[in-house]
C-alpha positions in Angstrom: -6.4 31.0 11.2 -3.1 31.4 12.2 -0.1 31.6 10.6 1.4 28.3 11.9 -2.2 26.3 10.7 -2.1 28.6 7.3 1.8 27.4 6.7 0.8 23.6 7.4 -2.3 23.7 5.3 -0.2 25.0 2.4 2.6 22.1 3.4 -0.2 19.7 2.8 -1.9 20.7 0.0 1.2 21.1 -1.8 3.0 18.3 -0.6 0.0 15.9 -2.0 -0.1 17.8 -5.4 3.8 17.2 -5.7 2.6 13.1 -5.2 -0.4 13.5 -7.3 2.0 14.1 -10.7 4.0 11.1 -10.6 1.0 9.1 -9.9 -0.8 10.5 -12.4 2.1 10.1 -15.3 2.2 6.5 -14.5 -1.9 7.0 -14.7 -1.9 8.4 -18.1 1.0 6.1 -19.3 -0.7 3.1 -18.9 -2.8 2.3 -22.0 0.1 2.8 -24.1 2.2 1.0 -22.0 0.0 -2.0 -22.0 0.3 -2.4 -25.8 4.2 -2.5 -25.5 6.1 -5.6 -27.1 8.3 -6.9 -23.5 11.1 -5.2 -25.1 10.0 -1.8 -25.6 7.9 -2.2 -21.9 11.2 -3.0 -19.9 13.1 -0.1 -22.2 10.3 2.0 -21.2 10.5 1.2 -17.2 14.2 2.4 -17.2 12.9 6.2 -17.5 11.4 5.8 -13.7 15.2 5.5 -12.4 15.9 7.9 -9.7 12.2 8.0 -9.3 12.6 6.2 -5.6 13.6 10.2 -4.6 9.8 10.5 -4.8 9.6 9.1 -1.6 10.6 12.4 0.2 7.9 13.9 -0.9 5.1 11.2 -0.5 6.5 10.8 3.3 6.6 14.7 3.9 3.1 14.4 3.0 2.0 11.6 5.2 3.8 13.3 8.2 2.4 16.4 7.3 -1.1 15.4 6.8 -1.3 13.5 10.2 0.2 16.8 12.0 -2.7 18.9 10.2 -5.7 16.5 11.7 -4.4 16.7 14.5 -4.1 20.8 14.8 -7.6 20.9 13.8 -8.6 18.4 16.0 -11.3 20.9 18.0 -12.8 21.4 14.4 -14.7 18.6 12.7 -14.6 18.6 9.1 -11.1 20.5 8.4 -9.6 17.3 11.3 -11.7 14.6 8.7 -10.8 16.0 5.8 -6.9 16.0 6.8 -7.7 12.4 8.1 -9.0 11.2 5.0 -6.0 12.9 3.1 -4.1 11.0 5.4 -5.3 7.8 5.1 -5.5 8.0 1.0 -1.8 8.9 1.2 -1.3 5.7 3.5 -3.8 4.0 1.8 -1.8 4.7 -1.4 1.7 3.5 -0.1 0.3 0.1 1.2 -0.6 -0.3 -2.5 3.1 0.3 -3.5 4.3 -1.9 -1.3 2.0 -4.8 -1.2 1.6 -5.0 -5.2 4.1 -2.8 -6.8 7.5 -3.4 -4.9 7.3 -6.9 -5.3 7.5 -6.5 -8.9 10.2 -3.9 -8.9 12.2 -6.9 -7.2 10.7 -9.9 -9.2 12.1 -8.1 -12.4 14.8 -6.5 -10.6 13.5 -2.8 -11.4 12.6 -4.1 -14.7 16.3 -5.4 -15.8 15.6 -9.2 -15.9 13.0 -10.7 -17.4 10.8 -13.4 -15.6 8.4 -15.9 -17.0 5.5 -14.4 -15.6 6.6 -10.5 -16.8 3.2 -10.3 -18.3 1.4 -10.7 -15.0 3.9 -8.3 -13.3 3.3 -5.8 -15.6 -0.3 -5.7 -15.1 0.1 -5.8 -11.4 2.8 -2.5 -11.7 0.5 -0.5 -13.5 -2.6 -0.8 -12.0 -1.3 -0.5 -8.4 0.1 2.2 -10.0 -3.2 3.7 -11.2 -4.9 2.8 -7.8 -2.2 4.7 -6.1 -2.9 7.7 -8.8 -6.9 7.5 -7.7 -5.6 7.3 -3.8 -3.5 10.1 -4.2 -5.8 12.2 -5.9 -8.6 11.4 -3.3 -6.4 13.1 -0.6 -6.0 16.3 -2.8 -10.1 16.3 -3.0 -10.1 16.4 0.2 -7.5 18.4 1.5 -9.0 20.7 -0.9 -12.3 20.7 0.3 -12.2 20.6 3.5 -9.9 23.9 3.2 -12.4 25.9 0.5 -15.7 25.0 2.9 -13.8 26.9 5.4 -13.1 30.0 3.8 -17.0 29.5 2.5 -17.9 29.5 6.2 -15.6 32.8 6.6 -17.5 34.3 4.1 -21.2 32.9 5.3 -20.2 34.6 8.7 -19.3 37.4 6.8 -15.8 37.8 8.4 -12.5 37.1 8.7 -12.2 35.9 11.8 -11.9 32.1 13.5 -14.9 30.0 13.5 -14.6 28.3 16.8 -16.9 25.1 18.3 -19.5 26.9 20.1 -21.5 25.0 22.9 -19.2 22.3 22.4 -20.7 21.9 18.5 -17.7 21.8 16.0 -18.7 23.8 13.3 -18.9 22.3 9.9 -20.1 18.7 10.7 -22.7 18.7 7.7 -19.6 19.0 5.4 -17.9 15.7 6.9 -20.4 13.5 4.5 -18.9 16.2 1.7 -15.5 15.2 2.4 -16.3 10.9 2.5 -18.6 10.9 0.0 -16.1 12.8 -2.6 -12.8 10.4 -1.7 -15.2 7.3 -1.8 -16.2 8.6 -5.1 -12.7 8.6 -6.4 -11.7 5.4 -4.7 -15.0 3.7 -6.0 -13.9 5.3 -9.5 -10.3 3.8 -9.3 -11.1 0.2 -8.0 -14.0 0.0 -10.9 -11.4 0.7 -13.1 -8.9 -1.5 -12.2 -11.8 -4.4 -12.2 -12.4 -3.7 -15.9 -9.1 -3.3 -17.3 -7.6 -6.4 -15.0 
């Protein structure tokens, strides 16, 4: 692997861990935040000022992500799994903005309170957790796709680059691997919001 493919593999798995623990504070916050009286809930919501600097991060990712796919584009399952990361990330900001924003602006980031502040808050916080599931999905991934490949080096009992041969990608048995665990998560995370909606 080269250096340049080694740096961008690091950019993404560490990019998507830096979006992974916001997502997963507002994750873990959410039970107790449910049981808030409206006061304490929008005194609560004021902590996640500033938090819109988050977006750096989550669109270094995205960027990232789609720039690793296509590098390892000649090679099946590390291109799928940085696909998959890519459209969890994606995935993950249509959430925001299709459920989430709205309320931001509804409540004006959580200053005023409307009639229906009940409903909004359950629509922030389990976007929120479907977001958390999303993001997490692309660090299984990510993650996967890049440990089967060192487990290939190893298998082939070298360090040198598995390349296609006879125009057969290697690693295509691992592409189910790399689906089957983010459609785990995502099934995991859409259950949940079911139940606790």
């Amino acid at each position: 692997m080269t250096p340049a493919r080694r740096a961008t593999w690091f950019s993404a798995i560490l990019l998507t861990a830096l979006c992974l623990g916001p997502a997963l504070a507002h994750l873990l916050a959410l039970p107790n935040k449910l049981r808030f009286s409206r006061e304490a809930y929008f005194t609560a919501q004021q902590v996640y000022r500033g938090w819109a600097w988050l977006g750096v991060p989550i669109f270094a990712a995205i960027v990232v992500t789609l720039v690793l796919a296509i590098i390892e584009r000649k090679r099946a399952a590390r291109s799928l799994g940085a696909l998959a990361a890519f459209a969890c990330l994606v995935a993950a900001q249509a959430v925001f903005w299709i459920f989430t924003f709205p309320a931001n602006r509804a409540t004006r980031d959580w200053t005023v309170v409307p009639s229906n502040w009940m409903q909004l808050r359950l629509r922030w916080e389990y976007s929120h957790a479907l977001g958390a599931f999303l993001t997490l999905a692309a660090l299984v991934v990510l993650g996967v796709a890049f440990a089967l490949y060192g487990i290939a080096l190893l298998a082939y009992g070298g360090v040198r680059e598995l390349e296609p041969r006879g125009g057969r990608a290697e690693g295509r048995p691992i592409v189910p691997v790399l689906f089957a665990a983010a459609g785990g998560l995502l099934g995991l995370g859409t259950s949940l919001l079911i139940v606790l909606s």
